[in-house]
C-alpha positions in Angstrom: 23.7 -0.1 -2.7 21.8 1.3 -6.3 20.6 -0.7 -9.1 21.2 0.4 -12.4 18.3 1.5 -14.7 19.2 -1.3 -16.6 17.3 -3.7 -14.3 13.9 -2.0 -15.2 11.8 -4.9 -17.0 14.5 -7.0 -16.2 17.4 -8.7 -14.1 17.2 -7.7 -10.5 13.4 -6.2 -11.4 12.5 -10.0 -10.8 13.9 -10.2 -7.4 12.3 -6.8 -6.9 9.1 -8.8 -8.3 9.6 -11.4 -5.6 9.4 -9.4 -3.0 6.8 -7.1 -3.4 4.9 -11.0 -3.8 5.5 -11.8 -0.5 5.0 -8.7 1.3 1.2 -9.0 -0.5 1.3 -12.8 0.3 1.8 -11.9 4.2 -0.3 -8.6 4.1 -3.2 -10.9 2.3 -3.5 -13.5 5.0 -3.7 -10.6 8.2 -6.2 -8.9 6.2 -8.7 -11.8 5.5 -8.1 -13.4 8.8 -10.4 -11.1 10.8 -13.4 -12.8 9.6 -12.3 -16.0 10.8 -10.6 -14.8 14.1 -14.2 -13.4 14.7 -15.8 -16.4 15.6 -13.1 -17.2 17.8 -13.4 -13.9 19.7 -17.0 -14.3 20.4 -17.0 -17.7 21.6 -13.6 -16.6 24.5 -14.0 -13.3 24.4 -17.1 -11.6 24.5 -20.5 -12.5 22.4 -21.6 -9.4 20.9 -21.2 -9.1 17.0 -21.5 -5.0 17.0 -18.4 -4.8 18.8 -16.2 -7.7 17.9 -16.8 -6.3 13.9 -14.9 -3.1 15.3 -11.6 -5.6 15.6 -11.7 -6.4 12.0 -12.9 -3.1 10.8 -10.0 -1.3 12.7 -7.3 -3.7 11.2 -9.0 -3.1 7.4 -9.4 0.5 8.1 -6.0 1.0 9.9 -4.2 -1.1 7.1 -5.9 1.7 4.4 -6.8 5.3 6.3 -3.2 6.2 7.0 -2.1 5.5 3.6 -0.8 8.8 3.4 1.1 8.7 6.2 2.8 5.7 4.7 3.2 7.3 1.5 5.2 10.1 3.7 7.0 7.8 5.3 8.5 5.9 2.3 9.2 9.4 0.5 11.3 10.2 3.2 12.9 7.0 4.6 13.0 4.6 1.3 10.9 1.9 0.4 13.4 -0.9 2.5 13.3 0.5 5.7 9.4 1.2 5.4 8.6 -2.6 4.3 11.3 -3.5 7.3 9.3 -1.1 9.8 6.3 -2.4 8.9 6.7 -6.2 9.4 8.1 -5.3 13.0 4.9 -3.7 13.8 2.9 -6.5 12.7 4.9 -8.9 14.9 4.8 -6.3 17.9 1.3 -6.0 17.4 0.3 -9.7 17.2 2.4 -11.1 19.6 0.8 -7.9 22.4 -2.6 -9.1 20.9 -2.0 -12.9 22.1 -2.1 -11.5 25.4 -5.4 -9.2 25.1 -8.4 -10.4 27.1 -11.0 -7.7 25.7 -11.9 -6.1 22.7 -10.3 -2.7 23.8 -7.3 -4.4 23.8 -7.5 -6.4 20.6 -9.0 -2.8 18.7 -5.8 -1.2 19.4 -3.2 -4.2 19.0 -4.2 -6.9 16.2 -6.6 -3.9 15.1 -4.5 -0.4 14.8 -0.8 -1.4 15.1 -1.1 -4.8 13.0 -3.2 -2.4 10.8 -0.7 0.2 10.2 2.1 -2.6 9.6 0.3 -3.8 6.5 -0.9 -0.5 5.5 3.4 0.1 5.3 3.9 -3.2 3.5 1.2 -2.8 0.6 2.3 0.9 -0.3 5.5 -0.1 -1.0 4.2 -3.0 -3.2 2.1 -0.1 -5.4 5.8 1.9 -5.4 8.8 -0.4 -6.1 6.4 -1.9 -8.6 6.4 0.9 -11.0 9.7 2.0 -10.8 10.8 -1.0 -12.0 8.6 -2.2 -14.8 8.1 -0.1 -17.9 6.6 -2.0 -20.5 6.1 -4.9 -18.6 4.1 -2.8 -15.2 0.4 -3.6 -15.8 1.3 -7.4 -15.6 4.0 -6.4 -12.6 1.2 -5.4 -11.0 -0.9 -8.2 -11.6 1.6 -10.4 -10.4 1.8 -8.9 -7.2 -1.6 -8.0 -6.3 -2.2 -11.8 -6.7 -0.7 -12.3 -3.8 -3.0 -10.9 -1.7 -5.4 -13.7 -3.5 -2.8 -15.9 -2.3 -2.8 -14.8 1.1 -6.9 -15.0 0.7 -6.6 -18.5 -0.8 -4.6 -19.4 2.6 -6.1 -17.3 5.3 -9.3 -19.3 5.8 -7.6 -22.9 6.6 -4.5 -21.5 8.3 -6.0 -19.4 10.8 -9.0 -22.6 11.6 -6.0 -24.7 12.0 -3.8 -22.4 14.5 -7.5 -21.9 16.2 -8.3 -25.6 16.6 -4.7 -26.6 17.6 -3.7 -23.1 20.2 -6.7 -21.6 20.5 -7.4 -17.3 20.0 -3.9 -16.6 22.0 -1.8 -19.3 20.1 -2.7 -18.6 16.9 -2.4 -14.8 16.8 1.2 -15.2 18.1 2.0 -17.8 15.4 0.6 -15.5 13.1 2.7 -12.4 14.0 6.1 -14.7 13.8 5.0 -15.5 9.9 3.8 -11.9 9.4 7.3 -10.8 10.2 8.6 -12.6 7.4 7.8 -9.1 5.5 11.3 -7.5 7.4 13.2 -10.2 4.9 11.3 -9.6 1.7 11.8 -5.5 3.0 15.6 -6.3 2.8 16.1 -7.2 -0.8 14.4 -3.6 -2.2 17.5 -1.7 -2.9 16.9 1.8 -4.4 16.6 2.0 -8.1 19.5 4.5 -9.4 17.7 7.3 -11.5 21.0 9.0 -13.5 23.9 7.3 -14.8 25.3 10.7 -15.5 28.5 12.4 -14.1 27.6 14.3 -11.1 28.7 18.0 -10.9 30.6 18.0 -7.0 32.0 15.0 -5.6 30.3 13.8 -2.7 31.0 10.7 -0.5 28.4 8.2 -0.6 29.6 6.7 1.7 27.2 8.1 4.7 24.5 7.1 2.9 25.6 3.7 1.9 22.8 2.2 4.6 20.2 4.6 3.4 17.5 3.5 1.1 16.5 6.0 -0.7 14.0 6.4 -4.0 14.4 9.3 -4.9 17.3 10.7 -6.6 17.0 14.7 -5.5 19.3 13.6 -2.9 21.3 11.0 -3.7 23.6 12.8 -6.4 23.6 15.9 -8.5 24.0 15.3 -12.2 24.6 17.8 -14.9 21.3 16.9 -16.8 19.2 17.5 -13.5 20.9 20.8 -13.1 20.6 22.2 -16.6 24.2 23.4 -16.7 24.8 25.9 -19.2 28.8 25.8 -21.0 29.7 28.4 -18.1 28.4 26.5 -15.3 30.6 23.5 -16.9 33.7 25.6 -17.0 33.4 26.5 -13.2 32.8 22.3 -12.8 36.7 22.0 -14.3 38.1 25.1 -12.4 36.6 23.7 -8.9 38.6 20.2 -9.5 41.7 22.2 -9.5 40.9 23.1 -5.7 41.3 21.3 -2.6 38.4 19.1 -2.0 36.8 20.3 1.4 36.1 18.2 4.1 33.5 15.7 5.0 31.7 18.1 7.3 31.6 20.9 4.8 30.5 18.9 1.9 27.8 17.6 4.0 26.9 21.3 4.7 26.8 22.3 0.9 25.1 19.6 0.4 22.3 19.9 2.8 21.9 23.8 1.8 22.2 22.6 -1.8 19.5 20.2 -1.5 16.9 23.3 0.9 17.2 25.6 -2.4 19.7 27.9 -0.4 22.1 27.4 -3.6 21.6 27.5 -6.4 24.8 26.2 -8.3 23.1 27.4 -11.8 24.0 30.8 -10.9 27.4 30.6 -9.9 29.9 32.0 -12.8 33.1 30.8 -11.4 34.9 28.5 -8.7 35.9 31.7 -6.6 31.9 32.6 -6.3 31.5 28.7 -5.3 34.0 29.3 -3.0 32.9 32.4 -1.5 29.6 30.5 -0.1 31.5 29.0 2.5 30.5 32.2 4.4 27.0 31.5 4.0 27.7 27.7 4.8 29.1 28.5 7.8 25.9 30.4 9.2 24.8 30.3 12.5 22.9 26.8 13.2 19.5 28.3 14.2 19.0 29.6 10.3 20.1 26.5 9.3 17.2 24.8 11.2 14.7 27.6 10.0 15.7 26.5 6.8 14.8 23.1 6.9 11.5 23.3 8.9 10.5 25.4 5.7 11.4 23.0 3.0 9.9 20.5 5.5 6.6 22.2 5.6 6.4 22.9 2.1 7.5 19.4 0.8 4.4 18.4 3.2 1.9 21.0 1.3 3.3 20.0 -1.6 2.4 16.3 -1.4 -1.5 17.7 -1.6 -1.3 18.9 -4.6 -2.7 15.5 -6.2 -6.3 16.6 -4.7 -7.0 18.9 -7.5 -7.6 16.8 -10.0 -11.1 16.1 -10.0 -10.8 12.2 -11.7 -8.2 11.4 -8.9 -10.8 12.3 -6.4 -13.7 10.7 -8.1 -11.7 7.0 -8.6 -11.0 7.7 -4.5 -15.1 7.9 -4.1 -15.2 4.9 -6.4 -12.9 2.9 -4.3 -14.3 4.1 -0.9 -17.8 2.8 -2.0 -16.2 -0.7 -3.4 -13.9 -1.3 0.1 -17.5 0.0 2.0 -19.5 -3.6 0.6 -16.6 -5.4 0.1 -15.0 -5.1 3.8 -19.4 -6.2 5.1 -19.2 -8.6 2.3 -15.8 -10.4 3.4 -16.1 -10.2 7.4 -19.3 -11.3 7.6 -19.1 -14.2 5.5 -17.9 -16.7 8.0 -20.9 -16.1 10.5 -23.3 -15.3 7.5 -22.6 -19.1 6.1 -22.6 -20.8 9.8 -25.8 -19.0 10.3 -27.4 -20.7 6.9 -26.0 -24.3 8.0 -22.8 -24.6 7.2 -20.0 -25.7 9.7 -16.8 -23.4 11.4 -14.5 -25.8 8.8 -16.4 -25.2 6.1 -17.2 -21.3 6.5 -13.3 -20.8 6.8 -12.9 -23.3 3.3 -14.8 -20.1 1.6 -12.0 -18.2 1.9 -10.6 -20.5 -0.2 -12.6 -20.8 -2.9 -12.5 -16.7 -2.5 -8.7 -17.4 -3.2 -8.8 -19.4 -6.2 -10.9 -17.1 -8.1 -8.9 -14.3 -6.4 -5.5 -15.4 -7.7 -7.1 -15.9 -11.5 -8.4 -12.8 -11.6 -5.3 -10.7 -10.5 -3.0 -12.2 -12.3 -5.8 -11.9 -15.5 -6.4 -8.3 -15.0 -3.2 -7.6 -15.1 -2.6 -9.4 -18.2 -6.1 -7.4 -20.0 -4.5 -4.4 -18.4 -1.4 -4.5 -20.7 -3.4 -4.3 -23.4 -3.6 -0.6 -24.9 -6.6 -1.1 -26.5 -8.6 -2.3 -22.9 -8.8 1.0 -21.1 -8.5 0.4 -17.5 -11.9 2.3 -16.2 -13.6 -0.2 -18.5 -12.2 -3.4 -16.0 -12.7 -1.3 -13.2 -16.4 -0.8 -14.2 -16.8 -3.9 -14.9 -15.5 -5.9 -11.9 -17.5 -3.5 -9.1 -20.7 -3.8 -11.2 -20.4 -7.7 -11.4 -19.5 -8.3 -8.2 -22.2 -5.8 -6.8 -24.8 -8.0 -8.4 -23.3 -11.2 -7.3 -23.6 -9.9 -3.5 -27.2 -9.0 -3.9 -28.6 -12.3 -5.3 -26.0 -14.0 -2.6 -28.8 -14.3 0.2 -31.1 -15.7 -2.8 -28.6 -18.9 -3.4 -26.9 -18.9 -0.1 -28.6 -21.8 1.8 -26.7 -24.7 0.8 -22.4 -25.0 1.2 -22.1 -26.2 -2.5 -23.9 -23.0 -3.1 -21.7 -20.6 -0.9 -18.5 -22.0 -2.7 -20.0 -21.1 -5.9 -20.5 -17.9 -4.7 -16.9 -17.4 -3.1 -15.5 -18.7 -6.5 -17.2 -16.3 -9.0 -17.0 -13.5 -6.3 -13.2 -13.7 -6.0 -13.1 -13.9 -9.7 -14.7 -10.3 -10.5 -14.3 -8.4 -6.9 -10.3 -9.4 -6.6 -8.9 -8.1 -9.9 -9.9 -4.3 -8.6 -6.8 -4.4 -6.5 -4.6 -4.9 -9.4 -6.0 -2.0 -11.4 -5.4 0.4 -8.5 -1.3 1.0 -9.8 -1.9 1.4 -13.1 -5.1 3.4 -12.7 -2.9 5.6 -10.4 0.0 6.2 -12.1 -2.3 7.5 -15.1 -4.0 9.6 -13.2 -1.4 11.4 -11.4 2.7 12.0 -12.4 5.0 9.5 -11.7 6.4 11.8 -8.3 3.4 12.1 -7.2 2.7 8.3 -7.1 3.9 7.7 -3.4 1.6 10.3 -2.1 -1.3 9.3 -4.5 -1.2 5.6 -3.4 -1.2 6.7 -0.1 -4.6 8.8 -0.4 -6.0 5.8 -2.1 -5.6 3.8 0.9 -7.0 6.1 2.7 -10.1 5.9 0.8 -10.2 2.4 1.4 -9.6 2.9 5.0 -12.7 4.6 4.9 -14.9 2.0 3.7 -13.0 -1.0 5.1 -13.5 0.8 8.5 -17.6 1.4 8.3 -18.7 -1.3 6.0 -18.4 -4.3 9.1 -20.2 -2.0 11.8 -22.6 -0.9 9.3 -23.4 -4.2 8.2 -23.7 -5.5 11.7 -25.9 -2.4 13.1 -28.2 -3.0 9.7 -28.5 -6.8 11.3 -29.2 -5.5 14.8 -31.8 -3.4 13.5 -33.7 -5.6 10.7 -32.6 -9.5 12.6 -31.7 -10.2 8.7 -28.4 -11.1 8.0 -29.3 -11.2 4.1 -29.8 -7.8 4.2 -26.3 -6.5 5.1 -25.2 -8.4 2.0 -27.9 -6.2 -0.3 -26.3 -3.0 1.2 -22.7 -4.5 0.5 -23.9 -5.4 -3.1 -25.7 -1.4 -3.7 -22.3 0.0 -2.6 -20.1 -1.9 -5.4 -22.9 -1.2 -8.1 -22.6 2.7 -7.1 -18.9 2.3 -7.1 -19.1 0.9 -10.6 -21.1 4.1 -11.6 -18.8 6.6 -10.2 -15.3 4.4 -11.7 -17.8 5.5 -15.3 -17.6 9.2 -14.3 -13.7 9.1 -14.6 -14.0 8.3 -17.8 -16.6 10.9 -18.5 -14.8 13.6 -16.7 -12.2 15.7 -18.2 
């Protein structure tokens, strides 16, 4: 079932609204848990920092690096069947994870397939987003991204909780049964319908009435997307006056149609149309060259977003802001039990985190919809901030009154970066491009959520000071604020 254009910025755009909440909500409290779940997993498991960090750093990493993959994926299969997909693998991948007893095992369950469930979930947030809110997107996007801060404001107490009361195994099954809560908010994204117009050959929708699909080059053919000329519109009228063909060979013109084989701008007359049906009916092995050509080329096309230059410098800029904010967030648990604070108390960070994390997402949105507030100038602004706030963290770090203080104005600046990333995408790249786009941006972040925990903890190994993997984080956002300043200067 479509949705009329006439839900963008409104009616079922809320619902829309609602869901891509949740599915940040659930992806917000798998990605924050790690930290947490750490000290769990050295005190059953096995206690070497260096390699436990590799859980957490796999499940950031995961969750990001195959963001283009999951940009493929929803181009091809819709954003409801991706968001459905991808809260099945979480649960799958939790619940395999409650029965891992080393770190192999927890790398490649609650690490990689977890990972890549919430890697699905948050690209369809960035998508279904911006197709439907217009005038009202920068705050959509706001609203959504402050999920996440929700799912950081709840992350820290839920997962001590499950830990105290089930232990490791317990509380990562729990978690994968609320995690698959993102199949139901996946249900509710029906496509957005893209043409209202008249559509040039009748076609039954019928076989496609389970199919969610956003893209509209193959769910109807309508005269403005075909450029007919007054001929063309004649041969329209003339083809009604024949039998309609059946469901097999409409399903044949269509698929030809649809791989460039016809192109119904050049036919003059019904009889022409008609006379295709020889070329329809070809034998099956062309047919299947045919399609493994556009299939290639629709893949090489996707990289086409990689030549322009202030895409790839925002990706650099991102890379180095997930690098010190992935050693930033994992370590903070340990980091504050190491300067005196309790278990309870280190997980109650996380949400102080959330609190200034929900504020700022929901704010930067807000200073986003402002025309006159370009969005590199927040961007700039939040990395350089926050990079200074990690820096001077070890200087202020040694009392828990202090650490809150810390988690509150560091979820206030670092968090709102995540709600610039839609709107800072969709004016980079065109609006087709946007599935791919946000896919290469999470893979960005994968790379920098998936070295910044085992750099930090080899930088500890090395020097035996744990304030000094929080000086690295902090030099990474500051550079990442200078490089979100060459997009700006770049043209």
């Amino acid at each position: 079932m479509e949705v009329s254009r006439a839900n963008v910025d409104r009616g079922y755009a809320w619902v829309i609204l609602a869901a891509a909440f949740t599915l940040q909500f659930m992806a917000g409290i798998l990605a924050y848990s790690p930290g947490v779940m750490n000290i769990a997993v050295l005190e059953e498991i096995e206690n070497d920092l260096t390699k436990t960090s590799w859980i957490g750093s796999i499940n950031f990493g995961t969750c990001t690096l195959l963001g283009p993959v999951a940009g493929l994926i929803q181009a091809k299969a819709g954003s409801r069947i991706t968001a459905i997909v991808g809260g099945t693998l979480t649960l799958v991948g939790m619940t395999v994870a409650s029965f891992c007893k080393s770190i192999l095992g927890l790398v490649l369950t609650y690490g990689f397939v977890s990972g890549f469930g919430i890697c699905l979930a948050c690209n369809v947030v960035g998508v279904v987003t911006g197709k439907y809110f217009s005038k009202r997107q920068a705050t959509a996007f706001g609203v959504c991204i402050a999920g996440g801060g929700m799912g950081l404001f709840v992350a820290g107490p839920l997962v001590r909780y499950l830990l105290s009361q089930y232990n490791l195994s317990g509380a990562l099954l729990i978690l994968g049964a609320i995690e698959c809560h993102m199949c139901v908010a996946g249900v509710v994204l029906r496509p957005l319908q893209q043409s209202q117009s008249s559509t040039v050959v009748n076609i039954d929708h019928s076989v496609d009435e389970n199919t969610d699909n956003d893209h509209d080059c193959v769910q109807h053919l309508s005269t403005n997307d075909l450029h007919m000329s007054p001929e063309s519109e004649e041969m329209a009228l003339e083809i009604e006056k024949h039998p309609k063909p059946s469901e097999k060979e409409i399903t044949s013109i269509y698929q030809l149609q649809s791989e460039d084989t016809i192109d119904l701008t050049e036919v003059s007359t019904a009889d022409d149309l008609l006379s295709n049906h020889a070329f329809i009916s070809s034998p099956q092995q062309d047919l299947k060259k045919s399609r493994i050509k556009s299939n290639i080329c629709h893949v090489f096309s996707a990289f086409r977003v990689l030549k322009e230059i202030r895409f790839l410098i925002y990706n650099l800029s991102i890379m180095l802001w997930t690098l010190g904010e992935s050693a930033a967030v994992f370590h903070l648990p340990y980091y504050a039990q190491q300067k005196g604070s309790s278990p309870d108390q280190a997980a109650t960070l996380f949400t102080a985190m959330g609190v200034g994390s929900v504020f700022s997402r929901v704010v930067a949105g807000m200073m986003a919809s402002d025309t006159k507030i370009p969005y590199m100038i927040l961007q700039i602004g939040f990395t350089g901030i926050s990079g200074v706030l990690l820096m001077l963290f070890p200087l202020y770090s040694h009392t828990y009154n202090t650490q809150m203080v810390f988690g509150i104005l560091y979820g206030t600046y670092s968090q709102g970066t995540n709600t610039l990333v839609g709107p800072i995408v969709l004016a980079l790249v065109t609006l087709k491009d946007v599935p791919v786009a946000y896919g290469f941006v999470y893979y960005s972040m994968g790379v920098g959520y998936i070295l910044g925990p085992p750099v930090a903890s080899w930088i500890f190994k090395l020097s035996m000071v744990y304030d000094f993997t929080y000086v690295f984080a902090g030099t990474c956002l500051i550079f990442s604020s200078i490089s979100a300043a060459l997009v700006s200067i770049v043209r």
